[in-house]
C-alpha positions as CSV (number, residue, x, y, z in Angstrom):
1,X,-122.1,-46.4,-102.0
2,X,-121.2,-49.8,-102.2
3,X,-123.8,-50.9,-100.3
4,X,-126.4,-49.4,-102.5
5,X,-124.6,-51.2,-105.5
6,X,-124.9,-54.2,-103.3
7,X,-128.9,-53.8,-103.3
8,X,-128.7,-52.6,-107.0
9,X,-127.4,-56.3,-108.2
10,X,-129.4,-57.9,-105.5
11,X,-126.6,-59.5,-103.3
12,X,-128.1,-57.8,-100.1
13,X,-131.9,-57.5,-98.5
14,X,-133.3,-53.6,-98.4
15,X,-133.4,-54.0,-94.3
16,X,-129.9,-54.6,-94.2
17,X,-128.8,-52.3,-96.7
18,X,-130.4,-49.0,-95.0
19,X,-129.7,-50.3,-92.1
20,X,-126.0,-50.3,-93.0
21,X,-126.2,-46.7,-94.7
22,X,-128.2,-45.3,-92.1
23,X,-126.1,-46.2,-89.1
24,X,-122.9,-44.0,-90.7
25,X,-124.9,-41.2,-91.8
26,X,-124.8,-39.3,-88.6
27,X,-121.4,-39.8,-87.5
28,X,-120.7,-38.7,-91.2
29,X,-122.4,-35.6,-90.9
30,X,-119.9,-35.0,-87.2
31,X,-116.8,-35.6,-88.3
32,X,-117.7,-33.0,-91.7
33,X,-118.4,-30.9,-89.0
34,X,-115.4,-31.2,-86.8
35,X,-113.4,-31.0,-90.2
36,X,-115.1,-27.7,-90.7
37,X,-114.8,-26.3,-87.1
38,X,-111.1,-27.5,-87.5
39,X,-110.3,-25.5,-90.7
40,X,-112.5,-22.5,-89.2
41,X,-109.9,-22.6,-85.8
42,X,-106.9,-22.9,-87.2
43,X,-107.1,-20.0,-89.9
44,X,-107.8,-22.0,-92.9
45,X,-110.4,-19.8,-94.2
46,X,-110.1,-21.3,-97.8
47,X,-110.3,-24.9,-96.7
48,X,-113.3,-23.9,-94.7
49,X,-115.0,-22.1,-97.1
50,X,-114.9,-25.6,-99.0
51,X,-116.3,-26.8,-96.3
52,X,-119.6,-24.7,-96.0
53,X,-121.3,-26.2,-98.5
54,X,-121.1,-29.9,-97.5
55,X,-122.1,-28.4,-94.0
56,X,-124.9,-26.7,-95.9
57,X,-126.4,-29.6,-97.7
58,X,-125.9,-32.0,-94.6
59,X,-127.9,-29.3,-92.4
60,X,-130.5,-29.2,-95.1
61,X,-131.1,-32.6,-95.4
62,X,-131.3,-33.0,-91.7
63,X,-133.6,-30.1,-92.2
64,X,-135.8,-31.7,-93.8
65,X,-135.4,-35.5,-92.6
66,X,-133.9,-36.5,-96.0
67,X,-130.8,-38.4,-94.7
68,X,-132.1,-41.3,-93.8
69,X,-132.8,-44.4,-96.1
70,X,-136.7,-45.3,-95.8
71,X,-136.3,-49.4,-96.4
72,X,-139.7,-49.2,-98.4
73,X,-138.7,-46.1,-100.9
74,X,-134.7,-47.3,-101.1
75,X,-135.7,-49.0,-104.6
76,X,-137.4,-45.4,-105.8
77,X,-134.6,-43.3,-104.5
78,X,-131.3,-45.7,-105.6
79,X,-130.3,-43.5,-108.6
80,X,-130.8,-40.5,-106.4
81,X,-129.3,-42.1,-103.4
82,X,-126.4,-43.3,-105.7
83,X,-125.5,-39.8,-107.5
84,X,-125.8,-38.1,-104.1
85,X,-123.1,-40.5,-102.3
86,X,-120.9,-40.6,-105.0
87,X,-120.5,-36.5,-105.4
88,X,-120.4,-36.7,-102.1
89,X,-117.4,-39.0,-101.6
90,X,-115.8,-36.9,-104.7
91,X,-115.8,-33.9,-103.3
92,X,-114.3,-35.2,-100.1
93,X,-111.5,-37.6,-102.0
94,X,-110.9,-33.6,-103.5
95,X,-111.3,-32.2,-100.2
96,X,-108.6,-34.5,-98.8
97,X,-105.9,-34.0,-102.2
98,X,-106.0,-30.1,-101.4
99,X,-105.7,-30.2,-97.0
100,X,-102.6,-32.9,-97.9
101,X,-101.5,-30.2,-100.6
């Protein structure tokens, strides 16, 4: 997210921008995973069922080859881009609140 602010106001070149984004966005979608398979293990059915549809959207995208940044569409898809990573990042700061709870 910040990095795509970063482009937004111009204080960083496209290359390095998605280059930044798209080296964390696999290890991002493994450790939701893990977190999921973690929750499904140890009996936390309704942490796990809050889970499924991060897994869901991640697989999708993956699916479909949408998770990476393309350097030469990143100024077309920064709204999109933006709005995706910050309900993303919500829903895990929520995520976290209710599995410390």
């Amino acid at each position: 997210l910040m990095c795509l602010a970063d482009l937004e106001f111009d204080y960083i070149n496209p290359y390095d921008s998605a280059s930044r984004i798209n080296s964390v966005i696999l290890p991002e979608f493994a450790l939701q995973g893990v977190l999921c398979l973690q929750f499904l293990l140890c009996g936390h059915w309704l942490m796990f069922l809050f889970c499924v549809p991060v897994i869901y959207c991640n697989w999708k995208m993956y699916e479909k080859r949408q998770y990476l940044v393309d350097v030469t569409e990143i100024f077309n898809q920064l709204n999109r881009e933006k709005k995706r990573r910050l309900i993303k990042l919500i829903y895990n700061v929520i995520l976290l609140f209710l599995s410390l709870f």
